[in-house]
Residue, then its C-alpha position, 0 to 999 in steps of 0.5 A: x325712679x320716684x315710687x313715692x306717688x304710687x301711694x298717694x292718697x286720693x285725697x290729695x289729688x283733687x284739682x278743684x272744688x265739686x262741680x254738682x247740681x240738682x236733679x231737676x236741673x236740664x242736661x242743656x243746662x248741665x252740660x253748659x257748667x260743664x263747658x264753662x268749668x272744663x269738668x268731664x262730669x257733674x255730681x247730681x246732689x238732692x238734699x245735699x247728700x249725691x244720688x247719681x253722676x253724668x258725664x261726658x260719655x253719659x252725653x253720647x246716649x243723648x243722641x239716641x232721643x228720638x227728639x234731641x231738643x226735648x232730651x237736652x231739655x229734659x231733667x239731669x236725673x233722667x240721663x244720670x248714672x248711679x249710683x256715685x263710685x265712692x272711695x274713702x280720700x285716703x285710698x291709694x293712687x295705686x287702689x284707685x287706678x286698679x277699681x278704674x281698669x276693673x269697673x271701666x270708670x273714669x271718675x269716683x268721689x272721694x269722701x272723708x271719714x264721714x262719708x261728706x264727699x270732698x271732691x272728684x277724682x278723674x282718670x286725668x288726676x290719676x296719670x297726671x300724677x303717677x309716679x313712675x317717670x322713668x318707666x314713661x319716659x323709657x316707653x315710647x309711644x309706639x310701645x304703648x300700642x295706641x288704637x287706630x284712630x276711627x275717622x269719619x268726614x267733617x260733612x257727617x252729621x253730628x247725630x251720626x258721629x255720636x252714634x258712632x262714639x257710643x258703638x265703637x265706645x270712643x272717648x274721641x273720634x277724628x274728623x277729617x276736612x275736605x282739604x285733608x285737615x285733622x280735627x277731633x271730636x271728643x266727648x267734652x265737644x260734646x257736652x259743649x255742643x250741647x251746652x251750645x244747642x246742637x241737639x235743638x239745631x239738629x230737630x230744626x235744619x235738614x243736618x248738622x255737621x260735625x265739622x262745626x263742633x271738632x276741634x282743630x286741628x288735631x295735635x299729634x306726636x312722632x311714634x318715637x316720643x316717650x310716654x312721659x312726654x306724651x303725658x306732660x304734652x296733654x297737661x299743658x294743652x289741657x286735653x286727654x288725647x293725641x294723635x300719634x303719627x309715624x315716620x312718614x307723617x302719617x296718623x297710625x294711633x290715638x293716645x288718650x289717657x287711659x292709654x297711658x294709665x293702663x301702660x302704668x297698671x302693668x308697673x304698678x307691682x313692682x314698683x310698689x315692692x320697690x317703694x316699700x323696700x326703698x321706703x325702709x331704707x330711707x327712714x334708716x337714712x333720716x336721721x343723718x339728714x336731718x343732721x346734716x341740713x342742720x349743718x347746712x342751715x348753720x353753716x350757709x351763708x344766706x339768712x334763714x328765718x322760719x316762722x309759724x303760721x302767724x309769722x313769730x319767728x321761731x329759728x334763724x341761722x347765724x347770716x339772719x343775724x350778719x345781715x340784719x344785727x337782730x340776735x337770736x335772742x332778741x329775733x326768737x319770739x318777735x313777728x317777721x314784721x320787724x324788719x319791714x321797711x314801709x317800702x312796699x304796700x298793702x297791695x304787694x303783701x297780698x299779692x305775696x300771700x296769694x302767691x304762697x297760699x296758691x302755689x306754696x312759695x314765693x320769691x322776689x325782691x324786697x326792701x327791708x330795714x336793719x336794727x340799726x335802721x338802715x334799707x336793704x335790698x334782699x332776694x327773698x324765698x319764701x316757702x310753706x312748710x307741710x307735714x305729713x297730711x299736706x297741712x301748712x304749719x311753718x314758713x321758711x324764709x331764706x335771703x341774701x343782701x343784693x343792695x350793692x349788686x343792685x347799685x352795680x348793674x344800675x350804674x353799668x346800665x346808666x354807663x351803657x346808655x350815658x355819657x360818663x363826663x356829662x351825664x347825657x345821653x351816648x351814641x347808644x341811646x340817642x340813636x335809641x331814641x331817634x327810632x321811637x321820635x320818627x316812629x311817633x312822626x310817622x303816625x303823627x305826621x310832624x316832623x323831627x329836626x337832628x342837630x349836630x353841633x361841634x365846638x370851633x377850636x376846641x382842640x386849642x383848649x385841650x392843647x393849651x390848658x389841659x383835658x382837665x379845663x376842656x372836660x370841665x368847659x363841656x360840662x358846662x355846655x352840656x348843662x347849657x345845650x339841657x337847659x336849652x331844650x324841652x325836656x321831651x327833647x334829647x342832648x346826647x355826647x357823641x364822643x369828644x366835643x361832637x353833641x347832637x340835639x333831637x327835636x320832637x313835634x314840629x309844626x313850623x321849620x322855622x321854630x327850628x331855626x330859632x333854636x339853633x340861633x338860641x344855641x349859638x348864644x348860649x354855647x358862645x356865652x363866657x365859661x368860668x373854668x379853672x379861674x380862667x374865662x374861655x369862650x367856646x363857639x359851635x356850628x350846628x348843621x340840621x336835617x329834617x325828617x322826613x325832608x332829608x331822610x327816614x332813618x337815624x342814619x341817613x339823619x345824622x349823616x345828613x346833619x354832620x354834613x350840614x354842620x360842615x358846611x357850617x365850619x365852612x362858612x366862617x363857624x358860629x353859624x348854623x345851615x339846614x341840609x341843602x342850605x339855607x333849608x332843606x329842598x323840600x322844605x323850600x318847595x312847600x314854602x314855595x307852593x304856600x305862596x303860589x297857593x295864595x296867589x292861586x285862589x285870586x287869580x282862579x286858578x283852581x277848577x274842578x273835575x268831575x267823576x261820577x259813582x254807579x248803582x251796581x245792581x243797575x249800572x245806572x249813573x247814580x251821583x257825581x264827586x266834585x274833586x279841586x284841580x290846581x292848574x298852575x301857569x308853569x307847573x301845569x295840572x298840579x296833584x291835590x295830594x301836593x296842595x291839599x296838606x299844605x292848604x291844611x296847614x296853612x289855614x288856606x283849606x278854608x277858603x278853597x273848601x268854599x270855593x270848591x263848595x260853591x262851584x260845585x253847587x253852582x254846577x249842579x243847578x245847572x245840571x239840574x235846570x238841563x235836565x241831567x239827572x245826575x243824584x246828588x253832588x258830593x262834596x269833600x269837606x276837611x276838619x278845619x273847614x267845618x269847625x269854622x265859626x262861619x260855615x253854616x251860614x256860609x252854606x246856606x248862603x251858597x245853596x240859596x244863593x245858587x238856588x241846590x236844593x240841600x238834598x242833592x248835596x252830600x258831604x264826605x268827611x273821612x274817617x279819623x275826623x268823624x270818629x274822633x270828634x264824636x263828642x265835640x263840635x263835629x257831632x252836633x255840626x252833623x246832626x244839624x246838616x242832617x236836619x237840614x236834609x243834607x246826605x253825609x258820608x264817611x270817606x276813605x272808610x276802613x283806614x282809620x278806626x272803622x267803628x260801628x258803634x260810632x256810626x250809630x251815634x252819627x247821623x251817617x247815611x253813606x260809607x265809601x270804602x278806601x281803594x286799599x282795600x278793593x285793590x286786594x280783590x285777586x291778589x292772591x296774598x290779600x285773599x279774596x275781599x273779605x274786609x269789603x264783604x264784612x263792611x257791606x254785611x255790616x253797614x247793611x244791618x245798621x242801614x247804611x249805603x256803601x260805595x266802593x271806590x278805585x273799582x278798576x277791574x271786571x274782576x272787583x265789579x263782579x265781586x261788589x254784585x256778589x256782595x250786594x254793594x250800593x255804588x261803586x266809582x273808580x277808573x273802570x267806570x270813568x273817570x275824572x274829567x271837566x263838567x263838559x265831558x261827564x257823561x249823560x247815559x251809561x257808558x259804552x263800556x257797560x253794554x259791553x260788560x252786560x254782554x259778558x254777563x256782568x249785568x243780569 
């Protein structure tokens, strides 16, 4: 049992500097330092000396104010109590704890010999740093008897819940939510909610509820837990209370500090008869142990140093003298800074220093220098050595050499991830790093080739020459296959004459096909090997991600096969999985080429959807959106076309070709009479960043005869938010002059910033269809994310169209919420020109009937 606390003296226990302000400071302002600082209480000082204290409970009496906002904005002296409970810093833990249970305080100033005050002592620093362990951690919750909580419910209001505080006198009190859960309100909450305001809020709305400033949810312990582990749970959430619930789960008790403190009030006599004699016997046992950690020091196998506060070594043991050659004679007298290296800099030091100054110790690695000059790695402890009055006088320093330790558990883990023979990278790591390659290609979009090559014959070699000329032969090839590839490539040994290469950031297949051909002239090349000359040939089979598979394993499997198709098709030679390339590949390649055709032979049209007004139902604007309608393949997906016409540069003439019929389209709606609002055109990076493209606009809305304000264009999201500061941004400050309406496509998919789009001349946000879809889905909550990007798209005056609406259940929800235009299946969808309707729907009047439109 450790009776030594009990007598500590108070002086030693604060935690923290005095937190204090003048008599003329407002509560509000008060309780605002309180809340920052995470103080129970604030010292009022007038002309340096402190003329009264308020603390947390002080701040249940502010809701008795017939006017709370004018009492949170009165002076601090009006609300203070005084005078200031003062003990001398050396009182005992013990004393102290007793004038707390005698007066019913939790705080008292501990001031020095000249009554200058030092710091505050809390009822928290008292138990926190009590001393009977054992006798906490015997008792358990259950025996401390904690009282029954008082609950009250989360709709109270907060005047109420203070009132109830002050008559019940409670520290804490529980709040119990409509669906059952748990918070508590304690008096720090209270301070922050008057730091925050409450008190001027509750003059100004009908009520306040507690609910809004309880803390939850309420933290609880079994009935069955120690007191001690009660005590070390609220030091480290840092709270003064906790509930205690019984075996069923149910709250029965709540455990605050002073609970835990008036357990320990009843062992304080007996304890401290104990200490005293315990402390007799003790100093009878000192000085054999001094003897004997003199013995220790001596005998242990670790250097000791031990230095006065400006680092002059005063003592060492004999290791200091093993691991470093300085003597005692030529250490003693000399600054700790003689073995410093230069390895580490002015910033390490400090961060060492701080570390000792702030926690007392410190420990690590570190490289220091022998007398016969060499570097060492050392494990390194040091400690701050105080005397009786807590005062740092020395430091300890205790170390052991580590280097050769070191060297070892580096070269296992190279050995664990590299091929012995060759260096390379092993299974282990090449597998390691294909994760991470496919990881960057997902978010990227590029793809990655995996080769595995295997040496024709090389079994011959190490048959007829020996292991000896067939490991020095693939050392040579693995120095060759190295040298080959960009170093942000990967050469890994599988084992034996197997190699596999990972190829990162390919655009073109093609680059990958002039790779391995390179590989197969620098493998084949001669090798000079035990003064004999050989010549080794590989096949190489290859597999592409995500072509042939999305994961390493599927990878490789598919490259090993390839590599055999290879051997069988006479060796020296390479084959993509599926030779010649991989199918996927060859269909892209493929539609490449029919796409050029395409755009000649007109084979592209376009179809048409238009958006509605969700307050009205009303036909708002029309989407131009590109169809491909291939002779054989028939009406191909834009999601099949559109990322190869990226690539291929081909998105720049579709994009003007879809530009200009869509124009043309719409003037000639326009010379019908159909009001249809604006035709909204998709625009792509590459399109727009084309020297050409605003000439090449205007020609086409002169030349069609579209006034520029019934057109809009659609970027998405990535491309305007990331080129905010390049081209794109004075591109759309120009169409916005020009009165074209812009718009951000597929919003909430990329970096949804609004910041950006204050800067950017945007006037409209169409909501990705992800995110819509949610709606009703019970997993996905309730459309959240489309709620917050209407309320804020609103502030900044911005119109929001909501795409993919399919359901009654999503309209309803876009209505709620005050969204502009929505588009999406339920409405209509896309068709040619000549089917797009010129009226509302049919399937509005039915909507309004159940009540959809007001």
């Amino acid at each position: 049992m450790q009776h030594h606390t009990l007598d500590v003296e108070i002086g030693r226990l604060l935690s923290g500097p005095l937190l204090a302000c003048g008599p003329d400071v407002t509560i509000r302002e008060a309780a605002r330092l309180m809340a920052e600082h995470r103080y129970s209480a604030i010292v009022v000082v007038d002309a340096g000396r402190p003329i009264g204290i308020w603390t947390e409970r002080d701040a249940l009496a502010l809701g008795t104010h017939a006017t709370q906002a004018s009492a949170a904005t009165q002076p601090i002296a009006t609300a203070m109590s005084r005078p200031v409970r003062a003990l001398p810093a050396h009182t005992s833990a013990r004393e102290a704890a007793a004038l707390f249970a005698r007066e019913g305080i939790r705080h008292c100033l501990a001031v020095d010999a000249a009554g200058e005050p030092l710091g505050l002592v809390t009822q928290t620093d008292l138990v926190m740093s009590q001393g009977p362990e054992c006798f906490l951690r015997l008792r358990t919750l259950a025996c401390a008897k904690p009282p029954r909580p008082h609950c009250i419910d989360a709709h109270t209001t907060f005047e109420e819940a203070m009132a109830q505080m002050r008559a019940h006198r409670l520290s804490a009190i529980v709040v119990r939510d409509p669906d059952g859960g748990l918070g508590i309100l304690t008096e720090r909450d209270v301070v922050r909610a008057v730091a925050q305001g409450a008190l001027e809020r509750q003059d100004t709305q009908t009520s306040v509820e507690v609910g809004r400033y309880a803390s939850r949810p309420l933290r609880s312990l079994a009935h069955t837990r120690s007191l001690y582990s009660a005590r070390q749970y609220l030091l480290e959430h840092r709270m003064r209370h906790v509930g205690v619930v019984d075996d069923a789960g149910e709250l029965t008790g709540l455990l605050g500090l002073a609970d835990i403190l008036r357990d320990l009030e009843h062992e304080y006599v007996r304890e401290l008869q104990d200490a005293l004699r315990e402390r007799d016997d003790a100093l009878l046992a000192s000085r054999a142990s001094l003897r004997l950690a003199d013995q220790v020091v001596e005998s242990t196998l670790d250097g000791v140093m031990i230095t006065d506060l400006a680092g002059t070594i005063e003592r060492i043991n004999p290791a200091f003298t093993r691991l470093t050659g300085y003597t005692e004679r030529e250490a003693v007298g000399r600054n700790a800074r003689l073995l410093s290296s230069g390895r580490q800099g002015a910033a390490f030091y400090a961060s060492l220093w701080q570390s000792i100054e702030t926690t007392g110790h410190w420990k690590g690695e570190i490289w220091n220098r022998r007398k016969d000059g060499t570097i060492f790695l050392e494990y390194l402890t040091i400690s701050s050595i105080r005397d009786a009055h807590g005062r740092c006088t020395h430091y300890a320093a205790i170390f052991a050499d580590i280097t050769q330790r070191r060297e070892t558990e580096e070269r296992l883990s190279y050995l664990a991830t590299h091929d012995a023979l060759t260096g390379l990278a092993n299974r282990t790591l090449f597998t390691e790093r294909i994760a991470l390659a496919l990881a960057r290609a997902r978010r990227s979009g590029k793809r990655v080739a995996v080769m595995f090559l295997d040496l024709d014959r090389f079994k011959l070699i190490n048959d007829t020459m020996g292991h000896g000329v067939g490991d020095e032969a693939l050392t040579v090839i693995a120095r060759r296959l190295r040298d080959s590839v960009r170093e942000t490539d990967t050469v890994a040994r599988l084992g034996g004459d197997e190699f596999t290469l990972l190829i990162e950031d390919i655009d073109d297949i093609r680059h990958v096909g002039r790779i391995a051909e390179m590989l197969l002239t620098t493998v084949a090349a001669p090798i000079r090997a035990a003064e004999q000359t050989l010549f080794v040939t590989p096949s190489i089979g290859i597999s592409m991600f995500p072509d042939d598979g999305q994961s390493a394993k599927q990878l490789l499997m598919q490259a090993d096969r390839a590599m055999y198709e290879a051997k069988d098709a006479g060796k020296n030679n390479f084959q993509f999985f599926a030779a010649p390339m991989t199918s996927c590949a060859m269909e892209r390649i493929q539609l490449e080429t029919e796409l050029h055709h395409a755009i000649h032979a007109n084979e592209l049209l376009l179809h048409y959807q238009p958006e509605f007004d969700v307050k009205t139902g009303r036909f708002s604007n029309v989407e131009a959106l590109v169809r491909w309608q291939h002779p054989q393949r028939g009406l191909v997906s834009p999601d099949q076309f559109i990322p190869i016409a990226e690539e291929s540069a081909l998105i720049v003439p579709i994009g003007a070709w879809v530009l200009r019929e869509a124009c043309r389209q719409a003037r000639a709606w326009l010379d019908e009479g159909f009001e249809f609002g604006r035709i909204c055109v998709n625009l792509s990076a590459r399109q727009c960043l084309h020297d050409g493209f605003l000439p090449q606009l205007a020609n086409i809305l002169g030349e069609t005869g579209l006034p520029a304000n019934r057109l809009q264009l659609e970027l998405v999201e990535s491309m305007a938010m990331t080129s905010t500061n390049g081209g794109i941004e004075a591109l759309l400050q120009e169409l916005a002059a020009r009165g074209i309406s812009l718009a951000i496509d597929d919003f909430g998919t990329g970096y949804s910033s609004f910041r950006y789009l204050q800067k950017l001349p945007v006037d409209t946000l169409k909501v990705d269809r992800s995110f819509l879809a949610q709606i009703g889905d019970a997993a996905s909550g309730n459309g959240s994310i489309v709620r917050a990007i209407v309320a804020m798209a609103k502030s900044l005056d911005v119109s929001v169209v909501a795409e993919g609406v399919e359901t009654a259940q999503q309209w309803r929800l876009l209505r709620e919420i005050g969204c502009d235009r929505a588009q999406g299946f339920l409405l209509a969808r896309p068709g040619p020109a000549a089917t797009m309707p010129r009226a509302l729907p049919a399937f509005v009047a039915d909507l309004e009937v159940h009540g959809l439109f007001v």
